[in-house]
Steps between C-alpha positions, in 0.01 A plus 500: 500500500580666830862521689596353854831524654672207627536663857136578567302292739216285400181757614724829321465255191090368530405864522694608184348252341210547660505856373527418096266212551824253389507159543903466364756746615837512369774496746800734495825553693732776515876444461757764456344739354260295290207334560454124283220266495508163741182341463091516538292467788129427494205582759484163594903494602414823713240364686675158538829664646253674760235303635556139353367255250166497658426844459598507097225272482226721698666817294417297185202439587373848619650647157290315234294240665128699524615652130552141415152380614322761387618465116412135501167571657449772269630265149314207678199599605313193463731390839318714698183346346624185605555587850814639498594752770816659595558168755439304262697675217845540748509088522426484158806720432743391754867449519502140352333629176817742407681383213816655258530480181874592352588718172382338151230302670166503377175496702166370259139573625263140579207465667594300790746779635489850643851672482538870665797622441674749759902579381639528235494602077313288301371546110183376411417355189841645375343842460415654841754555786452510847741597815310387792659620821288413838638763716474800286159721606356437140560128535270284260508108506480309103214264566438172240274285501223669613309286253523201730324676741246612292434130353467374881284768588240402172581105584303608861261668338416224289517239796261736719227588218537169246531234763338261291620522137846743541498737147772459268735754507824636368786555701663863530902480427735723585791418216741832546865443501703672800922496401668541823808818409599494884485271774077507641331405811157377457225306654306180329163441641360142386110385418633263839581769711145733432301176568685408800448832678165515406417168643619619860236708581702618834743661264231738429499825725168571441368175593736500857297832537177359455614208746629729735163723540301175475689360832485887669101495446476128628721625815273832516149270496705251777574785722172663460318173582769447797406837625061421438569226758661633715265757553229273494623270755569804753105611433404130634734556776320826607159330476 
């Protein structure tokens, strides 16, 4: 836990705790000859008290949001397989997804639900514990339910290569028990929400890409063709 004094200004206390890589600073003031504790302060208050509520949020982001994407991509692989890219996965995990859970709450895995949690201490399957902090530098997200991914990946599979006759299968389930010990923040992707996004193929950055050369080379071939006229109709001229 690092120290701030009351009396400092907000940027003397983001770069102490800037410096220890804290998230939490306790906050101290001296009084006669003694100095006595009057409260906590987090990042997010800092940043608040000096540019605003908007720019907690873009902080927030910056500090775990790639992290963020990358574990999921990296438990989740089969998204990308999908057609999953980084446009696609920042709808997927937007703002309206977040979710809290409070202490003595408990979280069970299902396949029909993604959860990736981001804050908090959890113990899973009463055995394991977890503190999952999204600003510190070695920040890793708890992801389950990766097994509902993984069954909608093989259900595409089965729809692309066994049109006809679909294979029976049996569904992977993810049955680990998360107790909540302190208040978490977490997000709760649905078998809805995958299929939605992948049904809007303009969510997809790669595909806007492809659109966007396609309609450069078709204004390219117009030009060029402008320009063959042109030239021909100024060699009639001359004749």
């Amino acid at each position: 836990m690092r120290f701030v004094l009351a009396t400092q200004k907000g940027e003397a206390v983001m770069r102490e705790m800037m410096k220890g890589d804290h998230h939490i600073c306790t906050v101290m003031k001296f009084n006669y000859d003694r100095y006595f504790i009057v409260g906590l302060i987090t990042f997010e208050d800092v940043i608040e008290e000096l540019f605003g509520d908007q720019e907690v949020l873009l902080v927030y982001e910056g500090l775990f949001i790639e992290t963020l994407l990358q574990f999921a991509l990296d438990i989740c692989p089969q998204l990308v397989y999908m057609g999953f890219d980084v446009f696609r996965m920042r709808k997927l995990l937007s703002e309206n997804k977040i979710k809290e859970a409070r202490k003595g709450d408990l979280l069970i895995g299902s396949a029909d639900k993604l959860i990736i949690i981001y804050s908090g201490s959890i113990t899973v399957d009463q055995s394991t514990k977890y503190v999952i902090d999204y600003t510190h530098k070695d920040f890793h997200p708890y992801i389950l339910g990766d097994s509902m991914v993984r069954n909608m990946y093989r259900a595409k599979l089965n729809e692309l290569f066994f049109s006809i006759v679909e294979p029976k299968h049996s569904e992977i389930i993810d049955d680990c028990q998360i107790h909540v010990d302190t208040t978490i923040a977490y997000f709760e992707v649905t078998k809805k929400d995958i299929e939605i996004i992948l049904s809007n193929v303009e969510d997809c950055g790669h595909q806007q890409a492809k659109e966007t050369l396609h309609d450069e080379k078709i204004q390219t071939e117009v030009k060029i063709q402008i320009t063959t006229e042109s030239k021909d109709d100024e060699d009639n001229a001359l004749k």
